[in-house]
ROZA-898791 format. One record per residue (C-alpha): residue number from 0; x, y, z. Coordinates in pm, 1 decimal. Each point is the difference from the previous one (the first is absolute). Example, Ala and Ser with C-alpha at 12.3 -4.5 7.8 and 13.67 -1.06 7.14 Angstrom:
REM residues 2
{rec 0,{1230.0,-450.0,780.0}}
{rec 1,{137.0,344.0,-66.0}}
END
This chain:
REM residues 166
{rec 0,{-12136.7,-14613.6,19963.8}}
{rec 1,{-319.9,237.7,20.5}}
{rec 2,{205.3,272.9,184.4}}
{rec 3,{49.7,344.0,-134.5}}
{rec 4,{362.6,-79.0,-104.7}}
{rec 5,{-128.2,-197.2,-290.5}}
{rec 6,{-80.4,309.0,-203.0}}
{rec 7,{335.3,172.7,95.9}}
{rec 8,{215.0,65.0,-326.9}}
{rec 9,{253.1,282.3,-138.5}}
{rec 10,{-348.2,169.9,-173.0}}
{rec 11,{-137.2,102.8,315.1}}
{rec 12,{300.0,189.2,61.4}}
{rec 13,{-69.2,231.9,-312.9}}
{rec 14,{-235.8,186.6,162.5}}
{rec 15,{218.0,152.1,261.4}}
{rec 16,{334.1,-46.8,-176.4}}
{rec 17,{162.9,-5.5,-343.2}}
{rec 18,{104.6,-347.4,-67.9}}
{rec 19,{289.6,75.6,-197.8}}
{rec 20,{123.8,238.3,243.1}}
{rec 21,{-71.1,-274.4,301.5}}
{rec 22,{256.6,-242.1,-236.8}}
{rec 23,{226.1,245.4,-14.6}}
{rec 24,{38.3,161.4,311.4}}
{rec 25,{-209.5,-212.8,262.4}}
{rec 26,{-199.2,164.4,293.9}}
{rec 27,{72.6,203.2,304.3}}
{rec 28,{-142.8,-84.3,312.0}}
{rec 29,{-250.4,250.6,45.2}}
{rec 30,{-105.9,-80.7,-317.1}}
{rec 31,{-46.9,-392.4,126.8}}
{rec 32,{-138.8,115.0,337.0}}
{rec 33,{-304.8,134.4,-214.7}}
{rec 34,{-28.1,-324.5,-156.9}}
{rec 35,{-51.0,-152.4,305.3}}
{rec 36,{-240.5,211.6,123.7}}
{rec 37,{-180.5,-38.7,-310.0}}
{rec 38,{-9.1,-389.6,57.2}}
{rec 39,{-117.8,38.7,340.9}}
{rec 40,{285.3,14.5,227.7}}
{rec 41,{101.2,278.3,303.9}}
{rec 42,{365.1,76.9,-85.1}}
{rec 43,{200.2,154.8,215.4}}
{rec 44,{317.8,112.3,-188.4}}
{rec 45,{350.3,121.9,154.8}}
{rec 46,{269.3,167.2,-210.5}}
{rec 47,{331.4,-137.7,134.2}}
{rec 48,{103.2,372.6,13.3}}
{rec 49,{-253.8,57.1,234.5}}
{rec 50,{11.0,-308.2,173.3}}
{rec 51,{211.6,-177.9,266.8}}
{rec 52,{207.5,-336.0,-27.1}}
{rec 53,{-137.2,-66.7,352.5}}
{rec 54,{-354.4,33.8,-80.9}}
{rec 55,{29.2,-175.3,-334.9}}
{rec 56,{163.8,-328.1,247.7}}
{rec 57,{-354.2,75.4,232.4}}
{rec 58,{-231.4,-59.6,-293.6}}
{rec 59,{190.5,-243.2,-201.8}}
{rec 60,{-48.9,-187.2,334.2}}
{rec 61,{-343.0,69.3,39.6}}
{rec 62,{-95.7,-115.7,-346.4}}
{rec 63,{149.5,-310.8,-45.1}}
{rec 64,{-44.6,-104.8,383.4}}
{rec 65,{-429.4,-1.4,-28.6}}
{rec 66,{-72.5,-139.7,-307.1}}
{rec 67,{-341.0,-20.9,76.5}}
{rec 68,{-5.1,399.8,32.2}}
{rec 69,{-0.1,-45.3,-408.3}}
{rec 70,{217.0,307.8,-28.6}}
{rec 71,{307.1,-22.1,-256.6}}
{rec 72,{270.5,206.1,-22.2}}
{rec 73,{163.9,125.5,-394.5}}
{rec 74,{309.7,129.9,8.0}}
{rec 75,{144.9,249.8,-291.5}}
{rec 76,{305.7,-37.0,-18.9}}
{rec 77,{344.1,68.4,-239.8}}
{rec 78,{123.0,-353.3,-133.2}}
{rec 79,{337.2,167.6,-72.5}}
{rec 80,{67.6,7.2,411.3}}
{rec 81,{-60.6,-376.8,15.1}}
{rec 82,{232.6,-61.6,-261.2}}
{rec 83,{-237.8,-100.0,-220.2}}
{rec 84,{-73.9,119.1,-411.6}}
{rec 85,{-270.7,270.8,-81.3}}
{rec 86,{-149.0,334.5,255.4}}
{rec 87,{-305.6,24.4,214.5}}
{rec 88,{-230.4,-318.8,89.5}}
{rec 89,{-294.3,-100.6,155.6}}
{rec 90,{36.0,-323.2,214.3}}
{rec 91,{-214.9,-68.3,331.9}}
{rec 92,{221.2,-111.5,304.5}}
{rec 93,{-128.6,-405.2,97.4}}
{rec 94,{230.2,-24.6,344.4}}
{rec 95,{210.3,154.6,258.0}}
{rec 96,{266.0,-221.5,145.2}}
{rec 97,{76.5,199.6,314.4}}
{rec 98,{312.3,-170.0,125.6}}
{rec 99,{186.9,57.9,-309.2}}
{rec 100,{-199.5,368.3,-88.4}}
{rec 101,{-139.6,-104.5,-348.4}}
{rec 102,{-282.5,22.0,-219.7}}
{rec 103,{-131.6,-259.3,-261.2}}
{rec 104,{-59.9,169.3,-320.5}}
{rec 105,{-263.5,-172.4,-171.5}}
{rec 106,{114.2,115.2,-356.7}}
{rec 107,{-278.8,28.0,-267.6}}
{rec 108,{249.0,-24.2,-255.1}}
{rec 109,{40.9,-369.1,57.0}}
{rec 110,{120.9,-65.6,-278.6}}
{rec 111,{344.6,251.9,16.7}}
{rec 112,{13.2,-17.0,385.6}}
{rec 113,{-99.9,-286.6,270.1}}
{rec 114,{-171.3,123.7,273.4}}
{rec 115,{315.1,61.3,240.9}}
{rec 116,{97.8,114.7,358.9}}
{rec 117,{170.4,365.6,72.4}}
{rec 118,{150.7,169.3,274.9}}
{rec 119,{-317.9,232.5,75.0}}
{rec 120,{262.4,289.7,8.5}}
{rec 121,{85.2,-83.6,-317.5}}
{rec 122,{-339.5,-2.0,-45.3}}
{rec 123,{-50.7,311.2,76.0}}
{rec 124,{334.2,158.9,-169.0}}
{rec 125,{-153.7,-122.5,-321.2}}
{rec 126,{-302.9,208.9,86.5}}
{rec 127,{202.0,358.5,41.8}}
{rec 128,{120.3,35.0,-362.5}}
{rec 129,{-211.7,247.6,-176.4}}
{rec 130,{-230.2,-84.7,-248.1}}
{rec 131,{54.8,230.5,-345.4}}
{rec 132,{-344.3,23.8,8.2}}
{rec 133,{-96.0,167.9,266.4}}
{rec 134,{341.9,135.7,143.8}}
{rec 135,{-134.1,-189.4,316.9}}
{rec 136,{133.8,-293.2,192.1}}
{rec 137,{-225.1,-334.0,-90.1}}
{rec 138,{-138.6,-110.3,326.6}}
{rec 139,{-253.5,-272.9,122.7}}
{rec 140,{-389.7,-83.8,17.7}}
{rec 141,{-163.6,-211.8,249.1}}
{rec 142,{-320.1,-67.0,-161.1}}
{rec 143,{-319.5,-194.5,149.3}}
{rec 144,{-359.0,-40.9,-120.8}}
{rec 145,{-184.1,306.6,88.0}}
{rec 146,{-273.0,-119.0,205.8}}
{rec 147,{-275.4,130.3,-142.4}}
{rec 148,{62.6,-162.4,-325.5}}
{rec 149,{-187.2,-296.9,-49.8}}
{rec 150,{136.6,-320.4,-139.2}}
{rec 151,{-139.5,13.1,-286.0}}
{rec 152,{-19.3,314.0,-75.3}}
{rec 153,{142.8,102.8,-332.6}}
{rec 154,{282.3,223.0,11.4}}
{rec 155,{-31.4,354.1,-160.3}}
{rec 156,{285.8,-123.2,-336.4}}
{rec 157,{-255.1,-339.7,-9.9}}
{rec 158,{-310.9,256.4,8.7}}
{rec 159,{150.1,239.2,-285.8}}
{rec 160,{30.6,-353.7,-172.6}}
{rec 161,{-308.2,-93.8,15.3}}
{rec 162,{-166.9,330.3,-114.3}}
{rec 163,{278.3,32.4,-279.6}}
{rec 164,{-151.8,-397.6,-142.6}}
{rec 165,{-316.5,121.8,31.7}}
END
């Protein structure tokens, strides 16, 4: 319970976003890729549009095979391709089942969607829709604790709160 993640809340997020505009419209994934890195994490991040099926299948593999790499694996996606209400998501893949090809989605919206498996093609044809924001394809980020960072190091949003309480 001492971790960083106890000071996390929508405030922080005011100093590099407008709230009301986060509500309304969400963020892109660059845009959460610099959160990440804020927090202490190397991301790596692949637009689908850039990207390859094949090498999305090589690191979904890689990821949820070592567990004790402590690397994860976000994908943003379009709900609309997997039949599902609302646009673009955030969700972090928790398994590959190779025999059948699919990825558990570990949805953070628990309380709309149970985390479920997918066809990692479908997978990754929710990924190719554009996003309105950017006019780009939404993508993935494997993220792991850049290894300089300490444990418990404060992040730089938990830094900017401490100096803002004074």
């Amino acid at each position: 319970w001492k971790g960083p993640w106890r000071w996390y809340c929508e405030e922080l997020l005011s100093s590099w976003f407008n709230l009301e505009q986060v509500k309304e419209t969400g963020i892109t994934i660059m845009q959460a890729e610099c959160l990440a890195r804020a927090n202490g994490l190397d991301v790596t991040t692949t637009l689908a549009q850039g990207g390859s099926i094949d090498a999305f299948r090589v690191l979904v593999r890689q990821v949820t095979s070592n567990v004790a790499a402590d690397r994860h694996l976000v994908v943003s996606y379009d709900r609309g391709t997997l039949g599902q209400s609302g646009t673009g998501h955030f969700t972090p893949i928790g398994g590959y089942h190779p025999e059948s090809d699919q990825v558990l989605l570990l949805d953070c919206a628990r309380v709309k969607y149970l985390p479920h498996w997918v066809p990692l093609t479908l997978c990754w044809e929710s990924m190719l829709p554009q996003d309105p924001d950017t006019q780009r394809s939404r993508g993935y980020m494997d993220m792991a604790r850049t290894p300089h960072v300490q444990e418990d190091m404060p992040s730089l949003i938990t830094s900017f709160r401490y100096a803002k309480d004074g």
